[in-house]
mmJSON file of the N, C-alpha and C atoms, coordinates in Angstrom:
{"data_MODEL":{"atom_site":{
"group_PDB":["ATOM","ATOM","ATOM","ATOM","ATOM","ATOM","ATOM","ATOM","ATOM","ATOM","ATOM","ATOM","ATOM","ATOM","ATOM","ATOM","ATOM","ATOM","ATOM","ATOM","ATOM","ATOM","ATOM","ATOM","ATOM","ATOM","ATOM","ATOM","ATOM","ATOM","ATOM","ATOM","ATOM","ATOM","ATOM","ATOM","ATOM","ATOM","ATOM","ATOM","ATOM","ATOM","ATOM","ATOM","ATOM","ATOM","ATOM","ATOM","ATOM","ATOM","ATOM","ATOM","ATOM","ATOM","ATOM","ATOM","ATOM","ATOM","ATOM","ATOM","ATOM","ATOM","ATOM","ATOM","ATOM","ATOM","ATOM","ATOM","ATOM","ATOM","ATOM","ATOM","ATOM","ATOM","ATOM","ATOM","ATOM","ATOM","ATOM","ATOM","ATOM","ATOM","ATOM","ATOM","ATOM","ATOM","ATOM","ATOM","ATOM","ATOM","ATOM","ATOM","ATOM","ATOM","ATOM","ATOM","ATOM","ATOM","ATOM","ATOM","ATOM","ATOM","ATOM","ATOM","ATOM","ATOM","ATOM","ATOM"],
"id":[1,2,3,4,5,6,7,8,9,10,11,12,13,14,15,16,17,18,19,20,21,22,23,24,25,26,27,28,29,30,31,32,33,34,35,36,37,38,39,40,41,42,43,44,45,46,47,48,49,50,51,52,53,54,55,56,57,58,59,60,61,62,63,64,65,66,67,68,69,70,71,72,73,74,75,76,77,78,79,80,81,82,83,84,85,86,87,88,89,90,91,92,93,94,95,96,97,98,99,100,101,102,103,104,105,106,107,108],
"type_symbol":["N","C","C","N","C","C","N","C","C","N","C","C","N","C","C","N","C","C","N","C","C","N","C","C","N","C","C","N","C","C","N","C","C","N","C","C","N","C","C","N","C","C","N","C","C","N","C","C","N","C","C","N","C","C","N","C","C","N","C","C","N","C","C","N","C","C","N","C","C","N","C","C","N","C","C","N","C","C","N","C","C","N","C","C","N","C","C","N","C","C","N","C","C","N","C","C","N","C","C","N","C","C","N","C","C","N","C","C"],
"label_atom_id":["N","CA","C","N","CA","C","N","CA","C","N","CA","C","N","CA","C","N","CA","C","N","CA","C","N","CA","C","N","CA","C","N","CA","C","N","CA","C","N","CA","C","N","CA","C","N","CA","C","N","CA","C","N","CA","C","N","CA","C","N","CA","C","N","CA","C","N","CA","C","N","CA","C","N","CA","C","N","CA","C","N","CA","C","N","CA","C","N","CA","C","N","CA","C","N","CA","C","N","CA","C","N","CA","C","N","CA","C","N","CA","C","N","CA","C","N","CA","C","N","CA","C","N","CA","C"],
"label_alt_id":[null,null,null,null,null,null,null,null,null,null,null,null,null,null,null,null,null,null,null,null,null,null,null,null,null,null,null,null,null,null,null,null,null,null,null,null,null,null,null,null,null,null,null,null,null,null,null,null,null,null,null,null,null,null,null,null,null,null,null,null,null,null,null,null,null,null,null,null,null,null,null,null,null,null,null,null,null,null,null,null,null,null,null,null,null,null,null,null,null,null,null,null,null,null,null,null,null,null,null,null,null,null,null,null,null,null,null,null],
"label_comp_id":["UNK","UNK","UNK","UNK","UNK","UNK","UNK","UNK","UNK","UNK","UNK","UNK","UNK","UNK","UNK","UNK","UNK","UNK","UNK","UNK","UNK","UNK","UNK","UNK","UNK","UNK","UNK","UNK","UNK","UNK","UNK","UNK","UNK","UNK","UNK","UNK","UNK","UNK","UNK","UNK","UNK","UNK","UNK","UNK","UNK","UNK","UNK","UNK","UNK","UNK","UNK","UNK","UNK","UNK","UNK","UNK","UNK","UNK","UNK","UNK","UNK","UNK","UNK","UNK","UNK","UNK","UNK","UNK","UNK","UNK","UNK","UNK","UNK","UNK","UNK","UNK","UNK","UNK","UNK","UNK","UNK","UNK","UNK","UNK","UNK","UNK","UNK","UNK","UNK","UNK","UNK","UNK","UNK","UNK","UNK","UNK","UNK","UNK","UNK","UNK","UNK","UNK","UNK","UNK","UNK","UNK","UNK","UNK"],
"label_asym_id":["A","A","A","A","A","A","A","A","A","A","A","A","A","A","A","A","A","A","A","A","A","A","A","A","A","A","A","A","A","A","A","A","A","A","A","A","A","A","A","A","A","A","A","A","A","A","A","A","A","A","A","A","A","A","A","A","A","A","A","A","A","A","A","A","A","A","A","A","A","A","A","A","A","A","A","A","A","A","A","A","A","A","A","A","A","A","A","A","A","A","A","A","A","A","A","A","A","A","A","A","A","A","A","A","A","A","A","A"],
"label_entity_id":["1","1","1","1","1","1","1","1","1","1","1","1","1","1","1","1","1","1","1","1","1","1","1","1","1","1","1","1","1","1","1","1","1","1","1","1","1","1","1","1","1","1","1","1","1","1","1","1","1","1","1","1","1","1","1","1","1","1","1","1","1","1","1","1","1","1","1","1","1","1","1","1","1","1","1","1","1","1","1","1","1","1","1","1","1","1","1","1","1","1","1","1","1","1","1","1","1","1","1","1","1","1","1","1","1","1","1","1"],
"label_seq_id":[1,1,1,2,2,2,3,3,3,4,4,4,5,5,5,6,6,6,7,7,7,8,8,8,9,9,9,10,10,10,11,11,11,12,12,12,13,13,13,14,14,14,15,15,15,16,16,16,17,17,17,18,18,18,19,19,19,20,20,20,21,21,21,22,22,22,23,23,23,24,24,24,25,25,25,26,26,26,27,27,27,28,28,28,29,29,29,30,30,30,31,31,31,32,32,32,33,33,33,34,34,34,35,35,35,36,36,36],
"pdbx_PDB_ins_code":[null,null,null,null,null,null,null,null,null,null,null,null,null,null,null,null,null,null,null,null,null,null,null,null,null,null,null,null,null,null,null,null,null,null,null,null,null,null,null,null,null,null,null,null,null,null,null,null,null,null,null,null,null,null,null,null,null,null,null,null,null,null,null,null,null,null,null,null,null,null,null,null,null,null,null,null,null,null,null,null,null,null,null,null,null,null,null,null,null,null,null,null,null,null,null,null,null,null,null,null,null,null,null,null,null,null,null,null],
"Cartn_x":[-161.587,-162.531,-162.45,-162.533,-162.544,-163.496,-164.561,-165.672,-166.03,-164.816,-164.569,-164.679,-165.384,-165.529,-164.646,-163.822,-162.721,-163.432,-162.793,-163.366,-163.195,-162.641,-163.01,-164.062,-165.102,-165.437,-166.965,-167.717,-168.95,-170.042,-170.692,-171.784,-172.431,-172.473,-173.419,-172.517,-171.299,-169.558,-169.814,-169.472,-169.269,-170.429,-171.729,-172.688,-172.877,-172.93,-172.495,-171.46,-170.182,-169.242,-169.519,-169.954,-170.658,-171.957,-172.894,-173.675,-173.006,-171.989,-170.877,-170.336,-169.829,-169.111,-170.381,-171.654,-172.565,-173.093,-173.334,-173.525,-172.658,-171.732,-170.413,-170.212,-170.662,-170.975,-172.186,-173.39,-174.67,-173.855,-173.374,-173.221,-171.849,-171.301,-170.512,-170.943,-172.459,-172.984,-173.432,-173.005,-173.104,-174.263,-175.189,-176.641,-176.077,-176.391,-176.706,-178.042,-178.176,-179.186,-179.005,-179.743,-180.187,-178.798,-178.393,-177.267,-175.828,-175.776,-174.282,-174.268],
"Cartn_y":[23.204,24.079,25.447,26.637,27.999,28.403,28.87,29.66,31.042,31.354,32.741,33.685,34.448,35.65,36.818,36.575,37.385,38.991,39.999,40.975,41.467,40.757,41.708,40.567,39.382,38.601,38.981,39.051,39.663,38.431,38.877,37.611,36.982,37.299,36.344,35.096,35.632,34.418,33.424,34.028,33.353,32.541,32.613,31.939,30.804,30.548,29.87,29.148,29.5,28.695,27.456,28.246,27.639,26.55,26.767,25.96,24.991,25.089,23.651,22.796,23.603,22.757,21.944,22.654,21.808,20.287,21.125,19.872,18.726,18.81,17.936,17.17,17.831,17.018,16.029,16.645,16.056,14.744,15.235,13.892,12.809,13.098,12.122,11.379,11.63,10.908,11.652,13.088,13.445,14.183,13.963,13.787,15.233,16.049,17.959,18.003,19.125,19.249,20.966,21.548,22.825,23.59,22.818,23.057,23.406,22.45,22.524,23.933],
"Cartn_z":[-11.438,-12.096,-11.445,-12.253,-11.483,-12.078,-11.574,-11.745,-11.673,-11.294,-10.537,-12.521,-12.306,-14.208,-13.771,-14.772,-14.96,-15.426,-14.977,-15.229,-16.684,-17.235,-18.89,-19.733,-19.215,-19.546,-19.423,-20.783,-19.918,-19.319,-18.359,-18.068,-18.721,-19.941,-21.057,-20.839,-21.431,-21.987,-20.679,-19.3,-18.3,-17.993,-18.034,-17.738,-18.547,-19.733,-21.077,-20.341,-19.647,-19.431,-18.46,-17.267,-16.4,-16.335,-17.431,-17.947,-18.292,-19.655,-20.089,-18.637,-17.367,-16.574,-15.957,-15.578,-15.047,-16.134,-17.22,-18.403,-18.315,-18.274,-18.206,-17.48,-15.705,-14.592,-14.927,-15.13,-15.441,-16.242,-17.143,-18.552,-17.851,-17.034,-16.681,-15.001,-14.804,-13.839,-12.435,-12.327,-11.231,-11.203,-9.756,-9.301,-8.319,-9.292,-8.579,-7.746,-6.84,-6.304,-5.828,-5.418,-5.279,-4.608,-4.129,-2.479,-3.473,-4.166,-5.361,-6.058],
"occupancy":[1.0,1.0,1.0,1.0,1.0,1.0,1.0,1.0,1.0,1.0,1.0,1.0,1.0,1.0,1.0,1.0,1.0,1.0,1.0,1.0,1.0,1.0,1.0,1.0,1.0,1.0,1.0,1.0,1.0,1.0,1.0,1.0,1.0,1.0,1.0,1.0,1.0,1.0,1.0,1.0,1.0,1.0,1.0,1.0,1.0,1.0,1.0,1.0,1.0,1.0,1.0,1.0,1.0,1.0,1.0,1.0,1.0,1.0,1.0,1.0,1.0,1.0,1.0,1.0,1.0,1.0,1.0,1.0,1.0,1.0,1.0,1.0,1.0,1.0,1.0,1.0,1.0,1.0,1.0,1.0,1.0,1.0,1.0,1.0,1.0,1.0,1.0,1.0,1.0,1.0,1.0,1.0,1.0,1.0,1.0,1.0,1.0,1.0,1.0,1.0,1.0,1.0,1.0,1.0,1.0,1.0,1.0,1.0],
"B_iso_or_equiv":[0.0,0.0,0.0,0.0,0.0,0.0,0.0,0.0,0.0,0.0,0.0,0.0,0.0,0.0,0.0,0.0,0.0,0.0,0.0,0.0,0.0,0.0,0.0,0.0,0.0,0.0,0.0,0.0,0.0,0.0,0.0,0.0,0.0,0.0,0.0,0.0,0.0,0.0,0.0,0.0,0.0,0.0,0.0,0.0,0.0,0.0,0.0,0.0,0.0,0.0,0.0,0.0,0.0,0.0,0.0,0.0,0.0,0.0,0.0,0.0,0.0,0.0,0.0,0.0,0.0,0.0,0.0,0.0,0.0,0.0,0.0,0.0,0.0,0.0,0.0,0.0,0.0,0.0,0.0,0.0,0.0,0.0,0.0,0.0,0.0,0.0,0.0,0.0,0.0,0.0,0.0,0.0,0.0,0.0,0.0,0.0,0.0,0.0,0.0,0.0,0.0,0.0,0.0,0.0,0.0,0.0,0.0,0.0],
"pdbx_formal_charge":[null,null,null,null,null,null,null,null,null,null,null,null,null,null,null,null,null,null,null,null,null,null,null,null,null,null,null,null,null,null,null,null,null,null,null,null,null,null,null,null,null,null,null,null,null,null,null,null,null,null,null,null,null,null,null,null,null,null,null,null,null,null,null,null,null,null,null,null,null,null,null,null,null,null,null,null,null,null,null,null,null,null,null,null,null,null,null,null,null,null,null,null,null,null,null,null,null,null,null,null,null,null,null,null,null,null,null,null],
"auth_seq_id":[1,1,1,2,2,2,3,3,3,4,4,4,5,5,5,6,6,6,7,7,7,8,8,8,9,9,9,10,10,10,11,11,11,12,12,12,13,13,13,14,14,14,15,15,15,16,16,16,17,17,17,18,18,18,19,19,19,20,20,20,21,21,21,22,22,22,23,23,23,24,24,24,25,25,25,26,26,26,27,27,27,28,28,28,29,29,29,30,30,30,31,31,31,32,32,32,33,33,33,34,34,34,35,35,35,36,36,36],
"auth_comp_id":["UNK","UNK","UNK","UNK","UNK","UNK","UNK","UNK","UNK","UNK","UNK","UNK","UNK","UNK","UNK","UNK","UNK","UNK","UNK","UNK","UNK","UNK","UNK","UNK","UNK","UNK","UNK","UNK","UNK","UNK","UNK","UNK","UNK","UNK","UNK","UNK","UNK","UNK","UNK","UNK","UNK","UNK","UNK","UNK","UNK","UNK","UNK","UNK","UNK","UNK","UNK","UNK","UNK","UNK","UNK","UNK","UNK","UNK","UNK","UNK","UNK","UNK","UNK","UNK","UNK","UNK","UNK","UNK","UNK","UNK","UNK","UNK","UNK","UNK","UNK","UNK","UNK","UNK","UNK","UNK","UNK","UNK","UNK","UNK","UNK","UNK","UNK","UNK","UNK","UNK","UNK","UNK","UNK","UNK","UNK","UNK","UNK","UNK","UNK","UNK","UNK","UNK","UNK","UNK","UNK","UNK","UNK","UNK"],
"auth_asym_id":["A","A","A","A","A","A","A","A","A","A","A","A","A","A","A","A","A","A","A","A","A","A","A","A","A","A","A","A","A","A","A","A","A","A","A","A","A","A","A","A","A","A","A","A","A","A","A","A","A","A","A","A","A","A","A","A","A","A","A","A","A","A","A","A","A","A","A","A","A","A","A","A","A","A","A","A","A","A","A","A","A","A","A","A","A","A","A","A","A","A","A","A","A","A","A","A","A","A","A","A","A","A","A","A","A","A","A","A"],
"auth_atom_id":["N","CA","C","N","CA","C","N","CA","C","N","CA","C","N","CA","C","N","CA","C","N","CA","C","N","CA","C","N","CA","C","N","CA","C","N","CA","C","N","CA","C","N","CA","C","N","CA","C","N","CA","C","N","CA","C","N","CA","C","N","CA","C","N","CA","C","N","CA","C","N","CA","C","N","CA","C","N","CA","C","N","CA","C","N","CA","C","N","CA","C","N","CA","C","N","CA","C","N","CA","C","N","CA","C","N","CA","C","N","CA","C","N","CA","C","N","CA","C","N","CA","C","N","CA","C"],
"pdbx_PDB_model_num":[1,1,1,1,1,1,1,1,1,1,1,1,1,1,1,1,1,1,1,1,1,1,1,1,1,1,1,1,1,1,1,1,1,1,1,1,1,1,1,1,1,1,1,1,1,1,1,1,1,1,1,1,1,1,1,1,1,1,1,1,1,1,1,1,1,1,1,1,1,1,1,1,1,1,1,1,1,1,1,1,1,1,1,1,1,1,1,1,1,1,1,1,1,1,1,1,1,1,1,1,1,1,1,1,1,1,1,1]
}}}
């Protein structure tokens, strides 16, 4: 996974992206906490 926002990407796009990778974690079992 790269998380890193490319500079012609604006922060709306990238945050949206980032939401999907956390969702994804969430939905395939993994127990996040503040620290992640």
């Amino acid at each position: 996974m790269n998380s890193q926002q490319k500079p012609d990407i604006l922060v709306k796009e990238h945050m949206f992206k980032l939401m999907g990778f956390f969702a994804e974690a969430k939905g395939n079992g993994a127990e996040l906490d503040v620290n992640t």
